[in-house]
C-alpha positions as a printed NumPy array, in Angstrom:
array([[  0.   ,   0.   ,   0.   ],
       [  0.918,   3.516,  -0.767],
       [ -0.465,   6.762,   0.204],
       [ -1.443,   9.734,  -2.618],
       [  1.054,  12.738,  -1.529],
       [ -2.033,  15.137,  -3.362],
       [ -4.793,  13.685,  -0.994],
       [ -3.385,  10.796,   1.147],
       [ -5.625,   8.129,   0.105],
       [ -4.26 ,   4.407,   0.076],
       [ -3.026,   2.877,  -3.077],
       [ -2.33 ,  -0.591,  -3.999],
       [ -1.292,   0.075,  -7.421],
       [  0.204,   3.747,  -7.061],
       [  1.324,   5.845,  -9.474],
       [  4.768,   7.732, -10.173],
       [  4.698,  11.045, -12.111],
       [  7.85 ,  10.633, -13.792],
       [  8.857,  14.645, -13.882],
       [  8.481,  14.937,  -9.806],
       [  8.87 ,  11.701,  -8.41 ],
       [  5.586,  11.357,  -6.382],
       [  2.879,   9.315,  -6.013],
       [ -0.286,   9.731,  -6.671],
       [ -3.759,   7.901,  -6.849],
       [ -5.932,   7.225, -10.477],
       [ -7.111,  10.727,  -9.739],
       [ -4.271,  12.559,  -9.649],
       [ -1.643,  10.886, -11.538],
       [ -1.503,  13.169, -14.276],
       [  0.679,  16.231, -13.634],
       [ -1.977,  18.735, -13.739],
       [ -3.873,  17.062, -11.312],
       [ -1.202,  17.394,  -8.561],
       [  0.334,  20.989,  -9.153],
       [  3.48 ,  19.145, -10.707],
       [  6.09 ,  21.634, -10.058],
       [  6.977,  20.91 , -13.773],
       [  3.86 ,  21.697, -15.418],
       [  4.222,  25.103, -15.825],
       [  7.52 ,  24.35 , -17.71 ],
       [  5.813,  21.92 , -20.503],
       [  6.558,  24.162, -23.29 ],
       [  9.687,  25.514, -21.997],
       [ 13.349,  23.682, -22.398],
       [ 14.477,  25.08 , -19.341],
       [ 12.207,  23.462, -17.511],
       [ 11.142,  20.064, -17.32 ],
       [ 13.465,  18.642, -20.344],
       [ 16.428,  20.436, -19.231],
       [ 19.391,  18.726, -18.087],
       [ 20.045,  21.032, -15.094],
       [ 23.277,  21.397, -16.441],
       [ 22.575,  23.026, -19.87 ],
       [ 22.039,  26.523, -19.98 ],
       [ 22.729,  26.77 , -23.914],
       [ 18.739,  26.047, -24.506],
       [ 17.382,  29.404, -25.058],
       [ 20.118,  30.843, -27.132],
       [ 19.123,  28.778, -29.894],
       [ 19.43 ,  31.864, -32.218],
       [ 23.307,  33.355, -30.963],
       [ 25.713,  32.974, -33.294],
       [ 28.887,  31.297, -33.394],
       [ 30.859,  34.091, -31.966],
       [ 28.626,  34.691, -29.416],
       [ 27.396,  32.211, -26.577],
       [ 25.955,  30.179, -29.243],
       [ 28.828,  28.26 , -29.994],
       [ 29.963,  26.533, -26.705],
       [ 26.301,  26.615, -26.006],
       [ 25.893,  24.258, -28.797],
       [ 28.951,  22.035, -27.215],
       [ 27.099,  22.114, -23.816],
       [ 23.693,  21.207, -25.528],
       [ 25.159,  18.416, -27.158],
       [ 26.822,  16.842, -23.939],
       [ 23.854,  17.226, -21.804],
       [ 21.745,  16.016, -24.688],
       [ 19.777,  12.513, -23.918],
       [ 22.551,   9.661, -24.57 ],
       [ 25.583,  12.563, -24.162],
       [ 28.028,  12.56 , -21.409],
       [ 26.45 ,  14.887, -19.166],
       [ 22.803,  12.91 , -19.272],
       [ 23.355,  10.576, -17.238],
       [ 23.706,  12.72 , -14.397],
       [ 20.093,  14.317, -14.629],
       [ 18.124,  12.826, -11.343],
       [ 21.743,  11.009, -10.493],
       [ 23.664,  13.71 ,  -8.547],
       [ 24.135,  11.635,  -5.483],
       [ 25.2  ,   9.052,  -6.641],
       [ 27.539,  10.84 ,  -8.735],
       [ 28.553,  12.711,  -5.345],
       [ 29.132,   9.246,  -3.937],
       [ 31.301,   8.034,  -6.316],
       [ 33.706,  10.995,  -5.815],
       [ 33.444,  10.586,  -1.9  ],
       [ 34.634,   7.082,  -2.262],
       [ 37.283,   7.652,  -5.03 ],
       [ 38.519,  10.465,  -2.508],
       [ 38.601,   8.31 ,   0.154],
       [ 41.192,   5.957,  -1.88 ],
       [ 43.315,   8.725,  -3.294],
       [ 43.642,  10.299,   0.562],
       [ 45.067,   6.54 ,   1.512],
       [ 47.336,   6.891,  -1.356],
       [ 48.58 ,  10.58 ,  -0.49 ],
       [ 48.584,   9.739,   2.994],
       [ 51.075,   6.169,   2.225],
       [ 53.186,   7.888,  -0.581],
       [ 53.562,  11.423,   0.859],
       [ 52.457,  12.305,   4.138],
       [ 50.049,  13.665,   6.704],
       [ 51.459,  17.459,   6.064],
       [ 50.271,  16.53 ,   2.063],
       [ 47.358,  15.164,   3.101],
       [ 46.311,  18.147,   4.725],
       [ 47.398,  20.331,   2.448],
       [ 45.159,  18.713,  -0.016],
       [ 41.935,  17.071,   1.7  ],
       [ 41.501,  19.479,   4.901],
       [ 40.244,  22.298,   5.28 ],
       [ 42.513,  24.234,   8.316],
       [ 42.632,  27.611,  10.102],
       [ 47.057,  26.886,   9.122],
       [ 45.6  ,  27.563,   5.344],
       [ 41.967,  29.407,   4.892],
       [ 43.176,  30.464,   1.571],
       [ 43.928,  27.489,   0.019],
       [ 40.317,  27.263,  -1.61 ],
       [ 40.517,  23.941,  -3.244],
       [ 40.177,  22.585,   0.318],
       [ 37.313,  23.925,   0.405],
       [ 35.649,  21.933,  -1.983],
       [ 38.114,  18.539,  -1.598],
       [ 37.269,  18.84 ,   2.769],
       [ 33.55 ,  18.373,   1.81 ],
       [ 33.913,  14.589,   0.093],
       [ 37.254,  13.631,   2.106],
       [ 36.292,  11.84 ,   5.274],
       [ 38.505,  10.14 ,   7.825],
       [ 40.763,   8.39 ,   6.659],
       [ 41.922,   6.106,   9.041],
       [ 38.651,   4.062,   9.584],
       [ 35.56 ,   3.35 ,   7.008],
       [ 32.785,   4.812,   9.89 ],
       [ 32.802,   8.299,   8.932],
       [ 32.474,   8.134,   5.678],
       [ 29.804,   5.177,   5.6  ],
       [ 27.664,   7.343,   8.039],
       [ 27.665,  10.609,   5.669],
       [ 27.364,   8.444,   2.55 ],
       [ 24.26 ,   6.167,   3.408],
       [ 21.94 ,   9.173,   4.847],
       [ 23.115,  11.073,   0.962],
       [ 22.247,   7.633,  -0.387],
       [ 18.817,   7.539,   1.516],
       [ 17.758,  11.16 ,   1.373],
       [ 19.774,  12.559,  -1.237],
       [ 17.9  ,  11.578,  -4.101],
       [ 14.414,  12.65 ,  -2.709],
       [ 15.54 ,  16.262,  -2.377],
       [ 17.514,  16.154,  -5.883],
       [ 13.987,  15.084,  -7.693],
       [ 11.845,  18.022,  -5.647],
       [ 14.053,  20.65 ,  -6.884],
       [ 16.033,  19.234,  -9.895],
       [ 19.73 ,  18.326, -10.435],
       [ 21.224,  21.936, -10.972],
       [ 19.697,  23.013,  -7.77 ],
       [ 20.411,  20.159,  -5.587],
       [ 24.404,  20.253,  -7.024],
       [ 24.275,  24.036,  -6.055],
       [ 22.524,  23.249,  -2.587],
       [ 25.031,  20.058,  -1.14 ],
       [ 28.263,  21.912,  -2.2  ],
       [ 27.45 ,  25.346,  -1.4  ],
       [ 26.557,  23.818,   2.059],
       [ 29.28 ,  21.031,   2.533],
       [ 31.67 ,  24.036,   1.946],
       [ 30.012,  26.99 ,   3.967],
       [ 29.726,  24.622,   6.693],
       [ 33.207,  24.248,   6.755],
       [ 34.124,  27.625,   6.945],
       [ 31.354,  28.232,   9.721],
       [ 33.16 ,  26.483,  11.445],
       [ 36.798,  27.586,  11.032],
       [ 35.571,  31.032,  10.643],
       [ 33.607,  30.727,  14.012],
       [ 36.941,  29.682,  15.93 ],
       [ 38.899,  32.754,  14.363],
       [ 35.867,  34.821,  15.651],
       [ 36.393,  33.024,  19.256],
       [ 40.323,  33.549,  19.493],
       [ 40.413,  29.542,  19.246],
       [ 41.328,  28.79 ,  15.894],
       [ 40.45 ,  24.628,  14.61 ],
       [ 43.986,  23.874,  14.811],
       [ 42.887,  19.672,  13.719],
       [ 41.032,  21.265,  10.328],
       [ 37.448,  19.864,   9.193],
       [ 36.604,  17.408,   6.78 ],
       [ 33.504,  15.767,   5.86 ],
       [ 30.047,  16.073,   4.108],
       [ 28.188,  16.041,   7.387],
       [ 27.285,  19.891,   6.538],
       [ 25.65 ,  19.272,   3.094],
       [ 23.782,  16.247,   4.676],
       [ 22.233,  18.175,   7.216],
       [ 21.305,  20.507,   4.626],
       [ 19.124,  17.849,   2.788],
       [ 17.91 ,  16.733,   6.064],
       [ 16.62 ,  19.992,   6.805],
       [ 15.238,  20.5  ,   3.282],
       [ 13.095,  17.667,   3.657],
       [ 12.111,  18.757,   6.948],
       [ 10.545,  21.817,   6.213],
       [  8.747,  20.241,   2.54 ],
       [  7.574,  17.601,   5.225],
       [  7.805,  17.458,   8.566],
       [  6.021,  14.262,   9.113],
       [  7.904,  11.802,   6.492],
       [  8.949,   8.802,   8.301],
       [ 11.862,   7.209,   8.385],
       [ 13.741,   4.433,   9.753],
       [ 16.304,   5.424,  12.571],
       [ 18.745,   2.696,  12.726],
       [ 17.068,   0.734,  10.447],
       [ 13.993,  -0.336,  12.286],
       [ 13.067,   2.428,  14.887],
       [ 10.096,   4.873,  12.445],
       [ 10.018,   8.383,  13.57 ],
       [  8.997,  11.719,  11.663],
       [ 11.769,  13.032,  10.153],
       [ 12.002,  16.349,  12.084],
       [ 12.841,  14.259,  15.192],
       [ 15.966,  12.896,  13.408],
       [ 16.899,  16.454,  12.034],
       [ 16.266,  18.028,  15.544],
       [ 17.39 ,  15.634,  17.505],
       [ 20.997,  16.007,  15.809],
       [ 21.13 ,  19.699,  15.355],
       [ 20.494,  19.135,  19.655],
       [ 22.61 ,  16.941,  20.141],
       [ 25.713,  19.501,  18.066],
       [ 24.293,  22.41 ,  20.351],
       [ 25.249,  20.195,  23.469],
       [ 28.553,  19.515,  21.826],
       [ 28.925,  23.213,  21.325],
       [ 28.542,  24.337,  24.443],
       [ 29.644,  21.952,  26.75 ],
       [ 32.185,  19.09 ,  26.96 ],
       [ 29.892,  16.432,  26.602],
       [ 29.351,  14.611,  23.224],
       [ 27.449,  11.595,  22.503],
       [ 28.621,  11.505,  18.953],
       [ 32.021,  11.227,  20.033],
       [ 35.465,  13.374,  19.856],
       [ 36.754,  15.714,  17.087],
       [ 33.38 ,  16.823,  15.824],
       [ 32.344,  19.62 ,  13.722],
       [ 29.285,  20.587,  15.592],
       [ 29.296,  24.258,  14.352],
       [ 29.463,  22.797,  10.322],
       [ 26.206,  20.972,  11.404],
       [ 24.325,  24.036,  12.459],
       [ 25.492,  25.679,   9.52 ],
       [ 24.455,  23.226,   7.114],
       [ 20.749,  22.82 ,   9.143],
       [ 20.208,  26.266,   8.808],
       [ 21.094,  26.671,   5.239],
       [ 18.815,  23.821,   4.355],
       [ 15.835,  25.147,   6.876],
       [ 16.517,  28.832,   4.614],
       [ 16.066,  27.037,   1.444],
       [ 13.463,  24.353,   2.336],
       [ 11.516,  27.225,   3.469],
       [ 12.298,  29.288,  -0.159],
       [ 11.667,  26.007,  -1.873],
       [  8.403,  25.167,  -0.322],
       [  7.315,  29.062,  -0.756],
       [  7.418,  28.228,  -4.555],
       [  5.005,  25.43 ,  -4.463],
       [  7.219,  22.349,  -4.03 ],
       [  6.133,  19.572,  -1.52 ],
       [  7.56 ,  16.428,  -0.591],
       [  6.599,  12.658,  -0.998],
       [  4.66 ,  11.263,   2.004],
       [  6.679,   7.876,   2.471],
       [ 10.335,   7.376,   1.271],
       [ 10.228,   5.983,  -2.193],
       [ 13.012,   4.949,  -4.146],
       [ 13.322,   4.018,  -7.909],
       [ 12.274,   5.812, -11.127],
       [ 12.132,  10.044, -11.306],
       [ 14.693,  12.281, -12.701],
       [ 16.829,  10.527, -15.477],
       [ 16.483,   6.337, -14.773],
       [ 18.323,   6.747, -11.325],
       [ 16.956,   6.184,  -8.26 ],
       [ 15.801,   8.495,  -6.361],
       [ 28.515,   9.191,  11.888],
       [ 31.392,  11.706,  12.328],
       [ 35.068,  11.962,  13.531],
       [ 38.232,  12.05 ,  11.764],
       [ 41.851,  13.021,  12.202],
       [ 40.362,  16.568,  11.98 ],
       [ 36.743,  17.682,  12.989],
       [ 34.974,  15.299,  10.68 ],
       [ 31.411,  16.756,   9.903]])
């Protein structure tokens, strides 16, 4: 049985709009029955046949030495069957991939050169602020000396990831975990130069961007169950709430139940960045499924911290 996210009535043979990823009953299985967040795109190729990574669409008409040109290139790639098409609706997985290859290449910089290149490359410190490509490389390196962290960030992206990336589409969801992952990161070194107690360890981790998503689904639905721990249902606020408590403890006292070296600051960052744009998101008529569903949407995909720094 499944319930109708447009008027919660129980369905033993659901339907799936393919452009938003819900389900609906007979009644309102057709987009314009459920206020499809596509529908108003139909006609348009930005909308619900773009890419999300093609912005060449509407200047059909420039010319060669204008945008037209590598707009044409970047039409072609994100095209359906190019190398950039697979990706529609397949972001996470996408950002897991690149979590775990980073995870490999940090044992292999770590074996072959060194913990001072390893944090010159992977962490994001207070020693370096300015070297920006640790600000993107901190957000999919995780601990490195034990599988735990990164297993943690990677199966709630796995889980939750996808939902969020089919509400508000590929090129927003990219835009949404690494703008988070790496503003996290900097709340939280910039909040210990603001202190006088600079993180000397560094921060690593995509425990910010996951938050994010947590919190995006949060506000688009408060009351979407999940399974904590596997078996234990609860609404998914409790889960989001419950660990954005549980940082605020860690920040202000000495007591942590999520254990040592934590980023707890990166959290809060990352909750309320999500809460800001679950809020804008849901303001523009977006809404999210009533049960976790995985499988189909977007293009054929399917829909624990610590570290030798502050993992996050």
């Amino acid at each position: 049985m499944a319930r109708c996210d447009e008027c919660g009535r129980e369905e033993n043979m659901p339907y799936q709009c393919r452009h938003c990823g819900g389900t609906y009953c007979s009644e309102h299985r057709l987009p314009e029955s459920h206020d499809c967040p596509g529908l108003e795109n139909w006609d348009d190729p930005d909308g619900v046949f773009d890419s999300g990574f093609d912005d060449s669409v509407d200047n059909r008409g420039r010319t060669a030495s204008g945008r037209g040109a590598s707009g044409g290139l970047r039409s072609r790639l994100a095209a359906t069957g190019g190398p950039l098409s697979y990706f529609r609706g397949n972001a996470t997985y996408l950002f897991l991939a690149v979590m775990l290859l980073t995870f490999v290449a940090e044992q292999i910089v770590l074996r072959l050169y060194g913990v001072e290149a390893f944090r010159s490359i992977f962490v994001l410190s207070a020693e370096h602020p300015f070297y920006v490509w640790t600000w993107v490389t901190s957000v999919f390196a995780h601990d490195p000396t034990g599988f735990f962290h990164l297993f943690g960030n990677g199966i709630a992206l796995f889980f939750f990831g996808p939902i969020v990336e089919r509400r508000v589409g590929t090129r927003a969801y990219v835009a949404l975990f690494l703008a988070s992952g790496m503003l996290a990161g900097l709340g939280q070194i910039g909040l210990g130069f603001l202190l006088g107690n600079p993180v000397t360890a560094g921060v690593l981790g995509a425990s910010g961007a996951v938050m994010a998503i947590l919190a995006v689904l949060t506000v688009l639905n408060p009351d979407l169950r999940v399974l904590l721990y596997f078996f234990i249902p609860v609404p998914i606020w409790v889960l989001t709430f419950g660990y954005a408590a549980l940082s605020l403890l860690g920040t202000f006292s000495n007591f942590s139940i999520l254990g040592g070296n934590i980023a707890h600051i990166a959290h809060l960052t990352g909750l309320v960045i999500g809460l800001a744009y679950g809020e804008y998101v849901r303001r523009q008529g977006v809404s999210a499924p009533g049960q976790l569903q995985f499988g189909g949407g977007g293009g054929g995909g399917r829909g624990g911290m610590g570290g030798p720094g502050r993992g996050r």
